[in-house]
C-alpha positions in Angstrom: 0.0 0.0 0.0 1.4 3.1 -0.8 1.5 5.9 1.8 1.3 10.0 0.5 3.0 12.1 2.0 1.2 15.7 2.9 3.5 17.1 1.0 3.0 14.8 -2.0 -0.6 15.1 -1.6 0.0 19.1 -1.5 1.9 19.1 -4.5 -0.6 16.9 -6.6 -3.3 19.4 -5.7 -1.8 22.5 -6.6 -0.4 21.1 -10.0 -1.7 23.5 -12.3 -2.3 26.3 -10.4 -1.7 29.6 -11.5 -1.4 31.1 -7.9 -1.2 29.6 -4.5 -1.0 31.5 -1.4 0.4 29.4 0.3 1.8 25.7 -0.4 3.4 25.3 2.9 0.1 26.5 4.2 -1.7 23.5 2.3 0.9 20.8 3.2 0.4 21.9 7.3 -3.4 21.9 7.0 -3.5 18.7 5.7 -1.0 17.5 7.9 -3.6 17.7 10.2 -5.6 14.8 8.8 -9.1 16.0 8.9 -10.8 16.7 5.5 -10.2 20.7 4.5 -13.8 22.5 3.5 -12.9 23.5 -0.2 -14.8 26.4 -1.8 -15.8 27.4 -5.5 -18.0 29.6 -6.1 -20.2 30.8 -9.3 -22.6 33.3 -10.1 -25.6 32.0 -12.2 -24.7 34.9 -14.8 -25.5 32.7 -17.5 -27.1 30.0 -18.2 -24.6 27.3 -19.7 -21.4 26.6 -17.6 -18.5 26.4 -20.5 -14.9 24.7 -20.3 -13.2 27.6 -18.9 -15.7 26.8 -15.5 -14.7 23.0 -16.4 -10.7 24.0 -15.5 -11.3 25.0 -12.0 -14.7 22.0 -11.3 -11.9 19.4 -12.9 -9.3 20.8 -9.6 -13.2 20.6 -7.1 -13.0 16.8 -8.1 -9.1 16.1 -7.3 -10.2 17.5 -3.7 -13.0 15.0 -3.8 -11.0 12.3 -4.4 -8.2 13.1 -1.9 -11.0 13.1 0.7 -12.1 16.5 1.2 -15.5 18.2 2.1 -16.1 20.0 -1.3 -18.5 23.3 -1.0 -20.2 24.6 -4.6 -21.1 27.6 -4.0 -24.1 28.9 -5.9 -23.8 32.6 -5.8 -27.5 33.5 -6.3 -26.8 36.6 -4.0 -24.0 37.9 -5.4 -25.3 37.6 -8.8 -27.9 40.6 -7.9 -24.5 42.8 -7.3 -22.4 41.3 -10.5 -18.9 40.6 -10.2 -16.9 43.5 -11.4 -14.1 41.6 -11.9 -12.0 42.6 -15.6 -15.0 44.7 -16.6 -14.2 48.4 -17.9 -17.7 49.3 -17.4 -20.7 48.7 -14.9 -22.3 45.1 -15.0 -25.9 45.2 -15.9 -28.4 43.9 -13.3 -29.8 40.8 -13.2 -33.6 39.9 -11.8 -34.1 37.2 -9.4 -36.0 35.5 -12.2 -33.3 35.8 -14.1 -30.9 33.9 -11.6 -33.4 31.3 -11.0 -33.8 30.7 -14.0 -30.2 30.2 -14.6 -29.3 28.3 -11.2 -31.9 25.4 -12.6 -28.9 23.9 -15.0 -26.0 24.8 -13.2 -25.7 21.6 -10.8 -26.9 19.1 -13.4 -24.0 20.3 -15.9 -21.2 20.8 -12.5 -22.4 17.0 -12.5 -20.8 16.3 -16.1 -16.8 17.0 -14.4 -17.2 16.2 -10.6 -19.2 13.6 -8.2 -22.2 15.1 -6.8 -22.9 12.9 -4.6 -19.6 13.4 -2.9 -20.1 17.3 -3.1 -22.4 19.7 -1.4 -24.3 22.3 -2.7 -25.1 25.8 -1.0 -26.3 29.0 -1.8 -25.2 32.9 -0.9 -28.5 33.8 -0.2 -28.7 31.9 3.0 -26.4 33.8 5.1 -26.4 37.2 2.7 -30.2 37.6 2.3 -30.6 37.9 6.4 -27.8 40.4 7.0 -28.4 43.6 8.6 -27.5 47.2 7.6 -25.6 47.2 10.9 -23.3 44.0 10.0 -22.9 45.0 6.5 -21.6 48.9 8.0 -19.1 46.4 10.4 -17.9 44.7 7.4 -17.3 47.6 4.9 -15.4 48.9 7.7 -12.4 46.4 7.4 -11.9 47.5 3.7 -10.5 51.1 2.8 -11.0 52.5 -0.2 -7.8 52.8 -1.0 -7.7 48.5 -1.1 -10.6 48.6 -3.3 -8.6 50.9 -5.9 -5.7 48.5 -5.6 -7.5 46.3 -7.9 -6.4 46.4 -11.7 -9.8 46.9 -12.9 -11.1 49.0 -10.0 -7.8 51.1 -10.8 -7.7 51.1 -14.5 -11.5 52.8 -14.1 -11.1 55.2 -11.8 -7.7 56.3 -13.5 -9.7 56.9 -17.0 -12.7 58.4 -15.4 -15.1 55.6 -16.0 -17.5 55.8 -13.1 -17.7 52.5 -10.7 -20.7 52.3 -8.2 -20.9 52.0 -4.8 -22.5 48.4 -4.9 -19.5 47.0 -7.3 -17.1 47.3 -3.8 -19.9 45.4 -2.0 -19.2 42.2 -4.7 -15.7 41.4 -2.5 -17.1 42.2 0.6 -19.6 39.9 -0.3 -17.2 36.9 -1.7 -14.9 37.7 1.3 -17.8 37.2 3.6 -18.9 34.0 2.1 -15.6 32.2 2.9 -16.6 33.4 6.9 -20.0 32.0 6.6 -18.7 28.5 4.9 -15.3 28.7 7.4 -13.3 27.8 4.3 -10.0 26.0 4.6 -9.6 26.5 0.6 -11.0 28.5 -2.3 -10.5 27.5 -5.7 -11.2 30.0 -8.8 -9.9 31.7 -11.9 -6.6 33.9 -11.4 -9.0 37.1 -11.6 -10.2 36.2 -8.7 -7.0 36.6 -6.3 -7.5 39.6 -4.8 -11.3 39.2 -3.4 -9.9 35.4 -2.0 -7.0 37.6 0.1 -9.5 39.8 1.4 -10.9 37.1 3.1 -8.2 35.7 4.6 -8.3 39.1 6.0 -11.7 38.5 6.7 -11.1 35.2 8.6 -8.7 36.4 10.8 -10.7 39.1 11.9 -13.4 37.0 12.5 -11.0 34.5 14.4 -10.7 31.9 11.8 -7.5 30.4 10.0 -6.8 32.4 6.6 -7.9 30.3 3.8 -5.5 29.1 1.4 -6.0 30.9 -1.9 -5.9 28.8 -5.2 -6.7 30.0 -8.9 -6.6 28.5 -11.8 -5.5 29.7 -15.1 -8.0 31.3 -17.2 -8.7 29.4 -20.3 -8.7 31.2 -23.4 -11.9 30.5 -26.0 -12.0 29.7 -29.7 -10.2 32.7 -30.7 -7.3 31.7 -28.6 -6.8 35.5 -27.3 -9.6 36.3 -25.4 -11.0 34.6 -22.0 -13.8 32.3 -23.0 -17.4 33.7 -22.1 -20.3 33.4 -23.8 -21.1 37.4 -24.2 -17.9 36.7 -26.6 -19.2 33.9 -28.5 -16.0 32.3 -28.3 -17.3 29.7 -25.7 -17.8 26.0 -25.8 -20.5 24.9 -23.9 -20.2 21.8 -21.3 -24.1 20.6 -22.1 -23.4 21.5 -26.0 -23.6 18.7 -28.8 -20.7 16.4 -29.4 -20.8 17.6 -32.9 -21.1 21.0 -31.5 -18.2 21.0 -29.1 -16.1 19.2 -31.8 -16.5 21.7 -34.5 -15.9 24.2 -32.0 -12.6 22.9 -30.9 -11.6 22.0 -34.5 -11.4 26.0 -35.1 -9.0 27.0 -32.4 -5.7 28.3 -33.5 -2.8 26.1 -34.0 -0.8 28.1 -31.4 -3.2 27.1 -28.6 -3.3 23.1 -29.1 -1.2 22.5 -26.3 -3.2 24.8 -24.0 -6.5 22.8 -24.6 -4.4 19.9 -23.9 -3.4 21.4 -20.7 -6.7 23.1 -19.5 -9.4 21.8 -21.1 -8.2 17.6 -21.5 -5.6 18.4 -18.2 -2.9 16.4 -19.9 0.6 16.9 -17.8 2.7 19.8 -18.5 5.3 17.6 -19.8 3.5 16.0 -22.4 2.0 19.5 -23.4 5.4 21.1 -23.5 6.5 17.9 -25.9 3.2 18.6 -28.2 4.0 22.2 -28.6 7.4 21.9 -29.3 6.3 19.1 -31.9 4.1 20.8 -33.4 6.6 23.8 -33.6 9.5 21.6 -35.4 6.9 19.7 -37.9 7.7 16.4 -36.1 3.8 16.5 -35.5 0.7 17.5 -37.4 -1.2 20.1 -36.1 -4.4 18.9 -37.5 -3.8 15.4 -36.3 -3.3 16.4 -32.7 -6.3 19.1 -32.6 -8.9 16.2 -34.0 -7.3 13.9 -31.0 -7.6 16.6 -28.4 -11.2 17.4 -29.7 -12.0 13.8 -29.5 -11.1 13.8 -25.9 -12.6 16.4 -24.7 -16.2 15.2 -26.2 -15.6 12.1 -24.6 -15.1 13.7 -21.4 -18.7 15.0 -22.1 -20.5 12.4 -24.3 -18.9 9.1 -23.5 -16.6 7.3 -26.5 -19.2 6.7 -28.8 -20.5 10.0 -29.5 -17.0 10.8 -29.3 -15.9 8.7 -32.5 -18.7 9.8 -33.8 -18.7 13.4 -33.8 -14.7 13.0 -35.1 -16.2 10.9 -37.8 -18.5 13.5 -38.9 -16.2 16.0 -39.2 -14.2 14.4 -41.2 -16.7 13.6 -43.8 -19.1 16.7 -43.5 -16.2 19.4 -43.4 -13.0 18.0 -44.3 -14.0 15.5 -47.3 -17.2 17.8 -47.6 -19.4 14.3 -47.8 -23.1 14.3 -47.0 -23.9 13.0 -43.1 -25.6 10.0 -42.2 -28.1 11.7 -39.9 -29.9 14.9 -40.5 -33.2 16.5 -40.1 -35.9 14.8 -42.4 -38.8 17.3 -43.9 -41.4 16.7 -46.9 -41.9 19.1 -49.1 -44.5 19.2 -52.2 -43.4 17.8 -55.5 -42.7 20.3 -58.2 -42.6 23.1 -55.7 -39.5 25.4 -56.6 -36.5 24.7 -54.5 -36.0 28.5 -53.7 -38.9 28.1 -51.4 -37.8 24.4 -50.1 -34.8 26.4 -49.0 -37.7 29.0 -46.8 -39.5 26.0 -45.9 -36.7 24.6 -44.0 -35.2 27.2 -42.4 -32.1 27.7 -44.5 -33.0 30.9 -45.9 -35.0 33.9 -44.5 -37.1 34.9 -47.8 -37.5 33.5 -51.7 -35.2 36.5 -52.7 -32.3 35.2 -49.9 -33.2 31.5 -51.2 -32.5 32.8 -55.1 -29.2 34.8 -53.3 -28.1 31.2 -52.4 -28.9 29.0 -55.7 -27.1 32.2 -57.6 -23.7 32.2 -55.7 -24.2 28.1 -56.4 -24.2 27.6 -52.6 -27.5 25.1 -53.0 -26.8 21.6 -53.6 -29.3 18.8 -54.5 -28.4 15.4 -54.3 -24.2 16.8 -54.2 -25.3 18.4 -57.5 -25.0 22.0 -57.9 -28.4 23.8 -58.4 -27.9 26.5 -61.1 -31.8 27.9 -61.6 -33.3 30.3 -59.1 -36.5 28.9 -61.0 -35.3 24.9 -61.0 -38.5 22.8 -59.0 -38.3 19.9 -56.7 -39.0 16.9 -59.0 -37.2 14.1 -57.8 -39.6 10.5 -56.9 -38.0 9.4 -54.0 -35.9 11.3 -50.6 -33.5 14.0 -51.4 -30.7 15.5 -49.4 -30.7 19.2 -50.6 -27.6 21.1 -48.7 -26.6 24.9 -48.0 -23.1 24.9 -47.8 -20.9 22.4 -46.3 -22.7 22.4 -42.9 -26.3 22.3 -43.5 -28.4 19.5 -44.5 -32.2 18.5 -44.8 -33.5 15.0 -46.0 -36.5 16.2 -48.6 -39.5 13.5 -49.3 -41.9 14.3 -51.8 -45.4 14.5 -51.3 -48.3 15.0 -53.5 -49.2 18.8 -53.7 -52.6 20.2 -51.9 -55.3 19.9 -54.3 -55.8 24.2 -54.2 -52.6 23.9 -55.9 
């Protein structure tokens, strides 16, 4: 049997990390050898959780499985304030509809990277709804203002003039206070995060608790491979979406950031990311290759091995050997009705003159054969596949027209 260390234990866990305050801090509270109450919380902003959320769940689930009490923390509260965190500008409120709204999927799709069961769930709202105007006064009071401008956002703002409410300082009061309520050993997050997990360790001490130990992640960037995924910037991949979805996604990344998906998105070792970069770099591997194995990891993660192979496959025949897919949507359409408006009837075009648009600039395929005649009709006896593109695809059956026709 073999026997780790708490500093090998320590060391496994913070693999990864961007930030770490502090690892000898970790090694002596496990050391200890009771479980460590490990915090990560999110804001039901939105309403689809996306693999940059995945980096930091995937580091909640190593916690689980070394035996600690693991705390999701559904910030249904602090979503009323909005987390000001990298934002040049004011976040706009969200209604407690809204949130609710939002919060219904957020567990269920957690549940896709770590154990449930072995987690617990809580919400802000329990200790932050009740909280009176004299405790709140009590807590501001530990923070200057001068702390609150400290932070790069917070600074970069008030050095260009761009106003920043009073209620934006009350979103790391608010996080701070949460760690207090939960008596946090650990809180896990993104690397934007940092300074709002130091002010409560300030917090905790104040309030006669041991600092937390503070541990972010690195932020993952989207499909653009320059800016921090997020949905607002449609460079997100969603954890719920399609495998075919999240493969095609994943497919259009930039060569450059193969080895980071590898890293934070399949959490590969560094090693064997540094050697995929560096092979990809000298030619010794094939960029494409790896980014369709990557992307078929991933899905798996997601959708199991089957839809995995799968969603590879179609790729492969739908964009890179342009074939027609196996599966598709199925509609019937009236024989000898002109395939301008087959094109309206199915959704792939908005109105007959965008249908004719389409059959003009030979983008309209019937049957893989090129349909030349804004005026050409839908004759065929038996099913058609008529196409927009290389993506889009509708099975056509004929029927027998309406007799008013």
């Amino acid at each position: 049997m073999v026997t780790h260390t708490p500093q090998a234990r320590a060391l496994a866990l913070i693999d990864g990390c961007e930030h770490v305050e502090s690892p000898a801090e970790l090694t002596a509270r496990i050391a200890l050898g009771k479980p460590l109450r490990v915090k990560f919380g999110i804001d039901p902003t939105g309403s689809e959780l996306h693999l940059g959320h995945a980096v930091t769940l995937h580091k909640m689930q190593q916690f689980i499985e070394d035996g600690h009490d693991v705390v999701l923390l559904i910030g249904d509260f602090t979503a009323l304030i909005g987390d000001p965190t990298g934002r040049n500008d004011s976040r706009p409120h969200l209604t407690r509809e809204a949130i609710e709204v939002n919060m219904q999927t957020y567990t269920e799709q957690a549940g896709k990277v770590i154990d449930l069961e072995r987690a617990t769930i809580r919400y802000n709202s329990e200790w932050l709804g009740p909280i009176q105007l004299a405790e709140l006064i009590r807590l501001m009071a530990q923070t200057t203002v001068g702390q609150m401008l400290e932070r790069k956002d917070f600074k970069q703002r008030y050095t260009s003039g761009t106003p920043i409410s009073l209620h934006e300082f009350l979103y790391p009061v608010a996080q701070a206070y949460d760690s207090v309520a939960l008596k946090a050993d650990v809180e896990l997050g993104g690397d934007d995060q940092l300074f709002n997990f130091l002010l409560a360790r300030d917090y905790q001490q104040r309030a006669g608790q041991p600092p937390q130990i503070c541990m972010t992640a690195p932020i993952l960037e989207g499909t653009d491979g320059k800016i921090r995924m997020g949905k607002s910037r449609g460079n997100y991949i969603a954890i719920t979406e399609s495998a075919n979805v999240q493969f095609g996604k994943l497919m259009s990344i930039p060569d450059e950031a193969i080895a980071r998906y590898a890293r934070l998105a399949d959490f590969r070792a560094q090693d064997a990311c540094d050697a995929l970069e560096a092979g990809i770099a000298n030619g010794t591997l094939v960029a494409m290759d790896e980014k369709k194995s990557i992307a078929e990891a991933i899905v798996k993660r997601y959708h199991g091995i089957a839809a995995a192979h799968a969603a590879r496959d179609y790729f492969e025949r739908t964009i890179q050997r342009k074939e027609i897919p196996n599966e598709m949507p199925e509609r019937e359409i009236a024989t000898d009705s002109k395939i301008a408006k087959a094109l309206v009837d199915v959704g792939f075009a908005d109105s007959m003159r965008a249908a004719q648009r389409l059959i003009a600039e030979g983008a309209v395929k019937l049957n893989g054969t090129i349909v030349g005649d804004a005026a050409a009709r839908f004759t065929e006896q038996q099913s058609a596949v008529l196409q927009v593109g290389s993506k889009r695809f509708v099975r056509i059956t004929p029927i027998a027209p309406k007799s008013e026709d």
